[in-house]
FIKOLDO-591943 format. One line per field, with one value per residue (C-alpha): residue number from 1; residue in one letter; x, y, z. Coordinates in Angstrom, 1 decimal, padded with zeros to 4 digits, m for minus. Layout:
num <- NUM | ...
residu <- a | ...
u <- X | ...
v <- Y | ...
w <- Z | ...
***
This chain:
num <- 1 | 2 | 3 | 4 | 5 | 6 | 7 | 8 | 9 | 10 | 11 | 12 | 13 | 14 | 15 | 16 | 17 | 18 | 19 | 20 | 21 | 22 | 23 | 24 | 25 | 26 | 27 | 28 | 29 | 30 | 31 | 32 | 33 | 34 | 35 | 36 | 37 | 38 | 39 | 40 | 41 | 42 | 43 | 44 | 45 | 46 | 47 | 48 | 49 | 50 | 51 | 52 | 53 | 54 | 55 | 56 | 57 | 58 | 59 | 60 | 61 | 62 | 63 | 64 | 65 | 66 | 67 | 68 | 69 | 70 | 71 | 72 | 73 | 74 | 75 | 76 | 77 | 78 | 79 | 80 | 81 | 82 | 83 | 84 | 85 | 86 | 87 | 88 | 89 | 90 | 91 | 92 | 93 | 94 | 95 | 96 | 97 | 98 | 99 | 100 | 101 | 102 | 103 | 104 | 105 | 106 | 107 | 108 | 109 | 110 | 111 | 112 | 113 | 114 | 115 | 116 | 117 | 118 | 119 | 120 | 121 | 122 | 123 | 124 | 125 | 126 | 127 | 128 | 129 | 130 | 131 | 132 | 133 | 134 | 135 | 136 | 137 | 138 | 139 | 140 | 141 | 142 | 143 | 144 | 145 | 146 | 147 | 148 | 149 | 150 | 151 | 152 | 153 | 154 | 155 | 156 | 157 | 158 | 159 | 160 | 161 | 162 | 163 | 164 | 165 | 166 | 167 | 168 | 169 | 170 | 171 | 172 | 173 | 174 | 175 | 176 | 177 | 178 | 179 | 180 | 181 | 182 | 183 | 184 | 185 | 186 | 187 | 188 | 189 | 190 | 191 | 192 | 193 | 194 | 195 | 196 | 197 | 198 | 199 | 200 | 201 | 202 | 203 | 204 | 205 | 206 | 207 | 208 | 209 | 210 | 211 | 212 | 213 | 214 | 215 | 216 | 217 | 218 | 219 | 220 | 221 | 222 | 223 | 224 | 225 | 226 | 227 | 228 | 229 | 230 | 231 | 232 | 233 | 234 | 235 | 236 | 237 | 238 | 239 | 240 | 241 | 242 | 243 | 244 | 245 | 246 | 247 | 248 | 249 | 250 | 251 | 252 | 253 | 254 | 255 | 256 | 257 | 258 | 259 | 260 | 261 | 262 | 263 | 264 | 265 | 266 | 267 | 268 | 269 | 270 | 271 | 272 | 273 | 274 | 275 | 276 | 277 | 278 | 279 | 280 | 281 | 282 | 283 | 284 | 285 | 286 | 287 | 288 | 289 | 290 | 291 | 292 | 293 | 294 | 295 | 296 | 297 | 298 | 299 | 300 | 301 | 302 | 303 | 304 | 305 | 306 | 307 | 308 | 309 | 310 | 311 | 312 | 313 | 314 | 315 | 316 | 317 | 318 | 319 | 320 | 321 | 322 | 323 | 324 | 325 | 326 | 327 | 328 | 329 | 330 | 331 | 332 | 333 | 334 | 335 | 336 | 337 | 338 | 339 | 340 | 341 | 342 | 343 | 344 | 345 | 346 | 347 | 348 | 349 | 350 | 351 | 352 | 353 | 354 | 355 | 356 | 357 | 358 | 359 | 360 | 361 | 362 | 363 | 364 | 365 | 366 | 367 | 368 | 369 | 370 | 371 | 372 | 373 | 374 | 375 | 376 | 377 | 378 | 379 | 380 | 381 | 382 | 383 | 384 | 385
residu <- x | x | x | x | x | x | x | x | x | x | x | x | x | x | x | x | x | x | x | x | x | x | x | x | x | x | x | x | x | x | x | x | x | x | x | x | x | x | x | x | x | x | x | x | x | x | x | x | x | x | x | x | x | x | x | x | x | x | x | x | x | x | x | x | x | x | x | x | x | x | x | x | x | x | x | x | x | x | x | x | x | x | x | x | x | x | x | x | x | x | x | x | x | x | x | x | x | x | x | x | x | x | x | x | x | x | x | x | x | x | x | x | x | x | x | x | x | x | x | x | x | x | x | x | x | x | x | x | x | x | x | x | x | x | x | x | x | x | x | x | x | x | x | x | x | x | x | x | x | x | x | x | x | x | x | x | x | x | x | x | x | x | x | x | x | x | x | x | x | x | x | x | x | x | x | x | x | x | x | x | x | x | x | x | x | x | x | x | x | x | x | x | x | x | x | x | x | x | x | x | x | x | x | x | x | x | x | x | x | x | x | x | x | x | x | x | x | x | x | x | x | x | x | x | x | x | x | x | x | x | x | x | x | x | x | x | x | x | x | x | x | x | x | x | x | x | x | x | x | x | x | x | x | x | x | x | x | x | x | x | x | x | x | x | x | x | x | x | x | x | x | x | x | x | x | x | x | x | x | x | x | x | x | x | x | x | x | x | x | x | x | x | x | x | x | x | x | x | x | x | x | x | x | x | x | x | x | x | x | x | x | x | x | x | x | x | x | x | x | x | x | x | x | x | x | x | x | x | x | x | x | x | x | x | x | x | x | x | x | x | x | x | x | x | x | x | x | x | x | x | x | x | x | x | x | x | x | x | x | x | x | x | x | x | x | x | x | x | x | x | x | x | x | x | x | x | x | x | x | x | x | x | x | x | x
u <- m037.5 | m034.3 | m032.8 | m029.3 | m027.7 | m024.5 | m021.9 | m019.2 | m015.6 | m013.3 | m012.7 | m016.1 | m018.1 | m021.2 | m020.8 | m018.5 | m020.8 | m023.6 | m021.8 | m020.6 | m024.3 | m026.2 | m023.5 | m024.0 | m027.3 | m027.8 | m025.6 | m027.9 | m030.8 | m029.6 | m028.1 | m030.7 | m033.4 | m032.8 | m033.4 | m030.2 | m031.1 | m027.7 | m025.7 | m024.3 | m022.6 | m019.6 | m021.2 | m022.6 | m020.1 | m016.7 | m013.6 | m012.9 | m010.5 | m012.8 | m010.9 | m010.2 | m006.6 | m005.1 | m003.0 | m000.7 | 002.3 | 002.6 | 005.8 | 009.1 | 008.8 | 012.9 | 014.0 | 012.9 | 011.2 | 013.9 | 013.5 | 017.0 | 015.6 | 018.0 | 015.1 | 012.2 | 014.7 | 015.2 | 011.7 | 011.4 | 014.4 | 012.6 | 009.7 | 011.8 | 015.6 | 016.0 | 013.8 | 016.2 | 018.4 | 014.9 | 014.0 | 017.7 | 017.5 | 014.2 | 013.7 | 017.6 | 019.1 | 021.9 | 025.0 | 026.4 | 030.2 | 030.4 | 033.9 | 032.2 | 029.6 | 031.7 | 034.3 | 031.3 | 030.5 | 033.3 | 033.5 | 030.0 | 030.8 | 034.1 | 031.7 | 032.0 | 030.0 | 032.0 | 032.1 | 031.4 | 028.7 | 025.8 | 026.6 | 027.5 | 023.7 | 023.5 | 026.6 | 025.3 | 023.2 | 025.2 | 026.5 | 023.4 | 021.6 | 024.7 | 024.4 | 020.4 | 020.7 | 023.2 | 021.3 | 017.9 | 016.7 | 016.9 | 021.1 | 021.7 | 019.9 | 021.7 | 024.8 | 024.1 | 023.2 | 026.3 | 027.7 | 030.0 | 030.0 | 029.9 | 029.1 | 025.4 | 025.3 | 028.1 | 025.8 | 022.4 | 024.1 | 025.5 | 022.4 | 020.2 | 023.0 | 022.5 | 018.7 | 018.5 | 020.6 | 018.1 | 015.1 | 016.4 | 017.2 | 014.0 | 012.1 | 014.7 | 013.7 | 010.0 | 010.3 | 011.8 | 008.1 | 011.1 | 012.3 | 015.4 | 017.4 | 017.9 | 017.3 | 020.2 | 020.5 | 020.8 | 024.2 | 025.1 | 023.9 | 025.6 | 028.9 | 028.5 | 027.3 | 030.3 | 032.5 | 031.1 | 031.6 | 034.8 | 034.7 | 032.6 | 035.9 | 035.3 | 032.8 | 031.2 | 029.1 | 025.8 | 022.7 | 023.8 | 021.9 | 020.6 | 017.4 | 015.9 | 016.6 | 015.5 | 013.2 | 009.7 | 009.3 | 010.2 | 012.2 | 008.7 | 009.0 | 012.0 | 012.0 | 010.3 | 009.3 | 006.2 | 005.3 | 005.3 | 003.4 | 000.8 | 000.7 | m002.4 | m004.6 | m002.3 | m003.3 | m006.9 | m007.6 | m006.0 | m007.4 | m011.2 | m009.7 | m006.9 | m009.4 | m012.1 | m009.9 | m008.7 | m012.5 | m013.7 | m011.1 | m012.5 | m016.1 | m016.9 | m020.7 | m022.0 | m021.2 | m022.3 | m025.8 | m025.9 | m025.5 | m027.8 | m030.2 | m030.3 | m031.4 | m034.0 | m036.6 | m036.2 | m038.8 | m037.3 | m034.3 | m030.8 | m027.8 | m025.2 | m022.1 | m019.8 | m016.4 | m013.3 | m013.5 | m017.7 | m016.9 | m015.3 | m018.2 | m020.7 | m019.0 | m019.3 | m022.3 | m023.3 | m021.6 | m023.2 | m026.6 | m029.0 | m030.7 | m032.2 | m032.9 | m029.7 | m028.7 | m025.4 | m022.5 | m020.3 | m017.1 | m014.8 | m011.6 | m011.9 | m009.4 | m011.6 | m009.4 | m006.4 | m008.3 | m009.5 | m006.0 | m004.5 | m007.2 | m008.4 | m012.1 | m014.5 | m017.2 | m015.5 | m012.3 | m008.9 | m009.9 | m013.6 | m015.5 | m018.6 | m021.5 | m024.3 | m026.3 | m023.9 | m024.8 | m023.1 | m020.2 | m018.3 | m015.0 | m013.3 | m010.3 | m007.3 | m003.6 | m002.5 | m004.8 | m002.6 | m005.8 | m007.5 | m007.3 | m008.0 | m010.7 | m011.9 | m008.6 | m008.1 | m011.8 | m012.1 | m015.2 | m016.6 | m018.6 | m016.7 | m015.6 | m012.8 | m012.8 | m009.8 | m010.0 | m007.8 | m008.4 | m005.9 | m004.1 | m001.7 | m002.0 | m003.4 | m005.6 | m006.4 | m008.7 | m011.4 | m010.9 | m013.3 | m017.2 | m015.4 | m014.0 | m016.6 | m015.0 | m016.6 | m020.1 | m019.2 | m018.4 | m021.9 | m023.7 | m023.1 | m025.0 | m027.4 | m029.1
v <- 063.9 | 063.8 | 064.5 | 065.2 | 064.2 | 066.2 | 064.4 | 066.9 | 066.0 | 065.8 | 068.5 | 070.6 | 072.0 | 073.5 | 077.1 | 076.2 | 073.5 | 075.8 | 078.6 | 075.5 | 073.8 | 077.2 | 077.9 | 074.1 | 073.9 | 077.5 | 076.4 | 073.3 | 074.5 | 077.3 | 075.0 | 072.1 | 073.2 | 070.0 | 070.1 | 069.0 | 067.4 | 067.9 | 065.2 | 067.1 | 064.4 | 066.6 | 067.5 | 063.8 | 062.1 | 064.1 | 063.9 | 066.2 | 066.7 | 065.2 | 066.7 | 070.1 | 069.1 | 067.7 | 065.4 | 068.4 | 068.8 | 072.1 | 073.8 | 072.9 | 076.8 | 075.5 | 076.5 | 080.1 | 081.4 | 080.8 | 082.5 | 080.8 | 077.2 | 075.0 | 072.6 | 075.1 | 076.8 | 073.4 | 072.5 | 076.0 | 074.7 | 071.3 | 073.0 | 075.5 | 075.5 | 079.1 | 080.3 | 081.8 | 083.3 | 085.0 | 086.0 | 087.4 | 089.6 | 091.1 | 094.3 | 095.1 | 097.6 | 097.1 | 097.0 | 097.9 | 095.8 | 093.6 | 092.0 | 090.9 | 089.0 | 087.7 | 086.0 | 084.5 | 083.2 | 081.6 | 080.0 | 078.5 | 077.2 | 074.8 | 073.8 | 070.0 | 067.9 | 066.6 | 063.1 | 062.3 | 060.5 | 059.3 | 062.2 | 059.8 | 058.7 | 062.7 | 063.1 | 062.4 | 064.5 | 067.8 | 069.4 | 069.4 | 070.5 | 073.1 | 074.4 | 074.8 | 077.1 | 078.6 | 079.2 | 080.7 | 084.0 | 084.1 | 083.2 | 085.7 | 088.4 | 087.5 | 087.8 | 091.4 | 092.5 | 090.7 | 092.7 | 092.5 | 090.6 | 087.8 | 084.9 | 085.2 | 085.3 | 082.0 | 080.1 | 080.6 | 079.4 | 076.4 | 075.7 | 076.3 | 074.0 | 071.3 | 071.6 | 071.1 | 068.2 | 066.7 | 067.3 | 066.1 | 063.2 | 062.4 | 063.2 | 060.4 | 057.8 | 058.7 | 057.7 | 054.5 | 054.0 | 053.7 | 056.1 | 057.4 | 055.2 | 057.8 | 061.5 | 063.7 | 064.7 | 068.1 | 067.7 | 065.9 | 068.7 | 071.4 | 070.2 | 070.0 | 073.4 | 074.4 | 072.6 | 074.5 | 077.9 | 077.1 | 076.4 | 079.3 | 081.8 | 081.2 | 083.6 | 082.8 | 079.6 | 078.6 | 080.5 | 083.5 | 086.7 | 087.7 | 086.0 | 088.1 | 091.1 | 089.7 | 092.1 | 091.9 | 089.8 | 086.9 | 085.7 | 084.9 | 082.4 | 081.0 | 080.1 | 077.2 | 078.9 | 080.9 | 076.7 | 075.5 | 078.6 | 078.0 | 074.4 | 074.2 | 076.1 | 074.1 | 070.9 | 072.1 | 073.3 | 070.3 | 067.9 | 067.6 | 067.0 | 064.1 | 063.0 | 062.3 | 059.8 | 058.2 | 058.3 | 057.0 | 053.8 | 053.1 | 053.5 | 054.3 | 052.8 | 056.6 | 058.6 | 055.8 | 055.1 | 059.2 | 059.0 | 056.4 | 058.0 | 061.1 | 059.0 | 057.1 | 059.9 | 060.3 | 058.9 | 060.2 | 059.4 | 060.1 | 061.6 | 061.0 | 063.8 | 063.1 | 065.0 | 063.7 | 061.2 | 061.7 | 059.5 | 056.4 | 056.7 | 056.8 | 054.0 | 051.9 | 052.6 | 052.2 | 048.8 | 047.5 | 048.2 | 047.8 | 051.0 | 051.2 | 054.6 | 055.5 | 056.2 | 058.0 | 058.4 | 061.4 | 061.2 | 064.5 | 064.4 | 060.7 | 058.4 | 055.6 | 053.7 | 054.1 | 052.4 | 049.7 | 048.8 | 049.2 | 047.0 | 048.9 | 049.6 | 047.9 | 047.0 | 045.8 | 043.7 | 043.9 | 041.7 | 041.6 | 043.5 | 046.2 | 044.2 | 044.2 | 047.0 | 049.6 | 052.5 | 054.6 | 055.8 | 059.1 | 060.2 | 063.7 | 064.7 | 067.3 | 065.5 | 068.6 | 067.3 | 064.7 | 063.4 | 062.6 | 059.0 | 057.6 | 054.4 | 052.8 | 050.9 | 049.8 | 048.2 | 047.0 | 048.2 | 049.9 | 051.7 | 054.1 | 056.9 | 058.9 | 062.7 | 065.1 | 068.6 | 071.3 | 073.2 | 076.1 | 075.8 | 073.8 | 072.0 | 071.6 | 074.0 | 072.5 | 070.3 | 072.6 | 074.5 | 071.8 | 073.7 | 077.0 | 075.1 | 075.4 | 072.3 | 070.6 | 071.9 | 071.5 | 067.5 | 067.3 | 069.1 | 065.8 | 063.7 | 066.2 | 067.7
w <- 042.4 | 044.1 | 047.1 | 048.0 | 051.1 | 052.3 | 054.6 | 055.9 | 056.5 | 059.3 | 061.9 | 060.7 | 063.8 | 064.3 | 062.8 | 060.0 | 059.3 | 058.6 | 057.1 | 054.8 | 054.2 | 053.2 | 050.8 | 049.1 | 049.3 | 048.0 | 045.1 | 044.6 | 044.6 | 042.3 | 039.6 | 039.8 | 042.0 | 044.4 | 048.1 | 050.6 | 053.6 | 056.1 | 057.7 | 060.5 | 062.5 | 064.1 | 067.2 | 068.6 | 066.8 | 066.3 | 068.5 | 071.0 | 074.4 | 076.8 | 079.5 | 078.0 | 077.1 | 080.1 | 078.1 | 076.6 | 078.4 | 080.5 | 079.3 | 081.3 | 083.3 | 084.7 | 081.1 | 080.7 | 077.9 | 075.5 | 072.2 | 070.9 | 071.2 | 068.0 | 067.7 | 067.0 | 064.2 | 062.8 | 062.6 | 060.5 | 058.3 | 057.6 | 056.2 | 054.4 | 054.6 | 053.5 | 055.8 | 058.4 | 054.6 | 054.2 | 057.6 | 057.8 | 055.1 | 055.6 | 055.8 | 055.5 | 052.4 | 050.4 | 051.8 | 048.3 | 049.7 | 046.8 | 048.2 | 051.2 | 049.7 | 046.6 | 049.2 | 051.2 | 048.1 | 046.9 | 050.3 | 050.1 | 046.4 | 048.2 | 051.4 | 051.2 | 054.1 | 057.0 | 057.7 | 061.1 | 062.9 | 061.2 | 058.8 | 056.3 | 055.7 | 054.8 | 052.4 | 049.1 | 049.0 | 050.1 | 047.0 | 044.9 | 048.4 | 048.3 | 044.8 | 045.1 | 047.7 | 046.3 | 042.9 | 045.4 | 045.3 | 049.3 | 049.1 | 046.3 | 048.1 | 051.9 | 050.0 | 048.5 | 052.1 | 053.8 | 056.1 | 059.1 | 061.7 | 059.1 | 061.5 | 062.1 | 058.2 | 058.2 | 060.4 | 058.3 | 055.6 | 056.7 | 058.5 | 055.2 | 053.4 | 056.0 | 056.0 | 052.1 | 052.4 | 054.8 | 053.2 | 050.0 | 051.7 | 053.5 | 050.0 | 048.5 | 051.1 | 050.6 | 046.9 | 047.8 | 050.1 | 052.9 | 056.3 | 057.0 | 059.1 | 061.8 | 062.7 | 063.0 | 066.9 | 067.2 | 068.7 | 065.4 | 063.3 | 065.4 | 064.6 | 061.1 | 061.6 | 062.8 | 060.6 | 057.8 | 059.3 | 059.7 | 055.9 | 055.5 | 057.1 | 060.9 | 062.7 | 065.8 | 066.2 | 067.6 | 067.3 | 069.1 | 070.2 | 066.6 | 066.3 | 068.7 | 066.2 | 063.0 | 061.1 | 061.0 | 064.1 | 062.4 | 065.5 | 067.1 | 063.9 | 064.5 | 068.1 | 069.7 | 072.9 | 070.7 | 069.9 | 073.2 | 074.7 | 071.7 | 072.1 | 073.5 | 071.1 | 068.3 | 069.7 | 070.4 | 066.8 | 065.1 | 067.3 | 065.7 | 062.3 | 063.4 | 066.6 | 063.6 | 061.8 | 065.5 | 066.2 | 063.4 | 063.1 | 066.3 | 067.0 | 063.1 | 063.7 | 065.2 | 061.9 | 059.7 | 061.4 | 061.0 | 057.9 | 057.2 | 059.9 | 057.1 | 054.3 | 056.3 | 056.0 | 052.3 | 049.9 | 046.5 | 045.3 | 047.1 | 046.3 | 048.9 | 048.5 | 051.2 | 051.5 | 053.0 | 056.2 | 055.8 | 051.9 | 054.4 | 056.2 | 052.6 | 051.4 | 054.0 | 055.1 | 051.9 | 051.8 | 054.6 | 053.8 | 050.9 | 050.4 | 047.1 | 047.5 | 046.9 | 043.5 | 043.1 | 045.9 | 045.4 | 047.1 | 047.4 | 048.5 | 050.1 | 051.6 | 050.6 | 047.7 | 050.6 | 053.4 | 050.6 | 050.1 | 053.5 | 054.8 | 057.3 | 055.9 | 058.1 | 056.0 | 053.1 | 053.3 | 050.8 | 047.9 | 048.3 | 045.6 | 046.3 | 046.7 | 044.0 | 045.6 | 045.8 | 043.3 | 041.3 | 041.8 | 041.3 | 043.2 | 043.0 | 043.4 | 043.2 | 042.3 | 044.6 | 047.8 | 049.5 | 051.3 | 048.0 | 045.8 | 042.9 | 043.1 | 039.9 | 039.5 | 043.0 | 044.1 | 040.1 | 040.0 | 036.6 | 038.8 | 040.2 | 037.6 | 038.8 | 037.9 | 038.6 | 039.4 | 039.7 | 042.7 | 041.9 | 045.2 | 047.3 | 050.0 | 053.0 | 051.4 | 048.3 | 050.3 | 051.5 | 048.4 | 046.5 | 046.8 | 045.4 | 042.3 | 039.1 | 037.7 | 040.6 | 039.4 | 035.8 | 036.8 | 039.0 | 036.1 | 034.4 | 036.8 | 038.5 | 036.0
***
């Protein structure tokens, strides 16, 4: 007989925890009539705002509630630089003034970057940034719904242009395993802002009073202030997941002894599946103790072959192979889920079998989206039935 042992991953409480647990374990014992025994070790062991979040800073109450804030709109821009195109033309018809939007055009397609500053850093990558904008569903359609005044429209476009061109550059750097050498101030970017509106025909500059009359209440989107007065339940809901990593790296020993604590009651076999932070734990708890019991660890969606070759596992150092009693292992994971790694050829072990899956969705949510995948029981089938 075996047992399985399920080890959750970072920022999982109580309820979600169960809600999470009855749906495995149902699954389980549907597919290969095995009992789970839980290893809930969120609650005594996770991270959490010991003094109710004391640390956040209280918004500066001297500025206002100021839905035109530059730095929230460029925070937008860096996820998505045609964001405020999009938001703009929302919701708007036609204007059916082809002139209007052919001249804007034409402007946009001379735009060259500006060189000032530390603008330079930024110029390289302008006029590919430029033309695939340009080429995006969100330009074409701004420009069929241009209409006068022109300069709200001007200023989205030069920001979008500008935003491209930085992303592209941060993605460039990223390649190279390197950072960008500096930040744009937001000084810096307003004047290049303003340089290409001038490019761009003229028009007013700045962010103006439009975003407060965006359709579809997207200006609550692009301004900062709706950030900073949701900070707190921002910093509260992200904190078990990033607290559990800070946690862990520095009193690991609680969710590992729970772990082991889980096992210790077990006379059949064991199967460990742990998902996420809860595989670091598995593997090295695993590593520091001989459990014979223990005859297959499944890892989903683990960091583990990334702490192995940062160095920061404590149980097993850089270099040093899995000792002799560590069982089987399998590891899956989704190319698409950032948070998940590959392991047989980074510990050197032939027992570790990596399997990918295809979890159907992006991320962040292609993380959690693991236990809903049937490749994941088509992969387990192998080794559970």
């Amino acid at each position: 007989m075996t047992t399985v042992v399920f080890v959750h991953g970072t920022g999982v409480r109580q309820p979600a925890f169960d809600v999470l647990y009855q749906a495995l374990s149902g699954e389980i014992a549907k597919r290969y009539a095995l009992p789970v025994v839980p290893c809930y070790w969120g609650g005594p062991h996770g991270a959490r705002l010991m003094q109710s979040g004391a640390s956040i800073p209280v918004p500066n109450q001297t500025r206002g509630d100021d839905e035109n804030d530059e730095s929230g709109l460029w925070s937008v821009l860096a996820s998505d630089p045609l964001a405020e195109l999009k938001a703009m033309s929302a919701g708007k018809t036609f204007a059916f003034d082809d002139e209007v939007g052919e001249a804007l055009t034409q402007q946009a397609q001379a735009c060259t970057m500006p060189s000032q500053g530390f603008s330079s850093d930024v110029q390289r990558f302008f006029s590919p940034a430029r033309d695939a904008v340009m080429s995006s569903g969100a330009f074409i359609q701004a420009m069929a719904r241009a209409e006068e005044p022109l300069g709200p429209l001007q200023n989205a476009v030069a920001r979008a242009f500008l935003a491209r061109a930085l992303v592209d550059r941060d993605d460039w750097y990223a390649e190279q395993s390197a950072s960008p050498p500096w930040t744009l101030s937001l000084a810096e970017r307003q004047a290049i802002v303003d340089a290409l509106v001038e490019q761009l025909g003229g028009g007013e500059r700045g962010l103006g009073s439009w975003i407060a009359g965006i359709a579809g209440g997207a200006a609550s989107t692009l301004g900062t202030s709706f950030i900073r007065r949701q900070r707190m339940t921002l910093s509260d809901g992200a904190s078990p997941a990033v607290g559990d990593i800070l946690l862990y790296q520095a009193r690991g020993d609680g969710i590992r002894n729970c772990i082991r604590d889980a096992i210790a009651g077990i006379d059949d076999s064991v199967v460990i599946i742990a998902h996420s932070l809860g595989g670091i734990a598995a593997v090295e708890m695993l590593v520091a103790n001989h459990l014979p019991r223990v005859s297959l660890l499944v890892t989903v969606g683990s960091q583990s072959p990334l702490f192995y070759e940062l160095d920061v596992l404590s149980t097993l150092r850089y270099g040093s192979p899995l000792p002799d009693h560590f069982p089987a292992w399998v590891n899956l994971y989704d190319p698409r889920d950032f948070l998940s790694y590959v392991g047989a050829g980074v510990f050197g072990s032939t027992r570790i079998v990596d399997v990918a899956l295809d979890n159907g969705v992006s991320f962040p949510e292609s993380h959690s989206a693991y236990w809903s995948n049937p490749m994941l029981w088509s992969a387990l089938d192998t080794y559970l039935s």
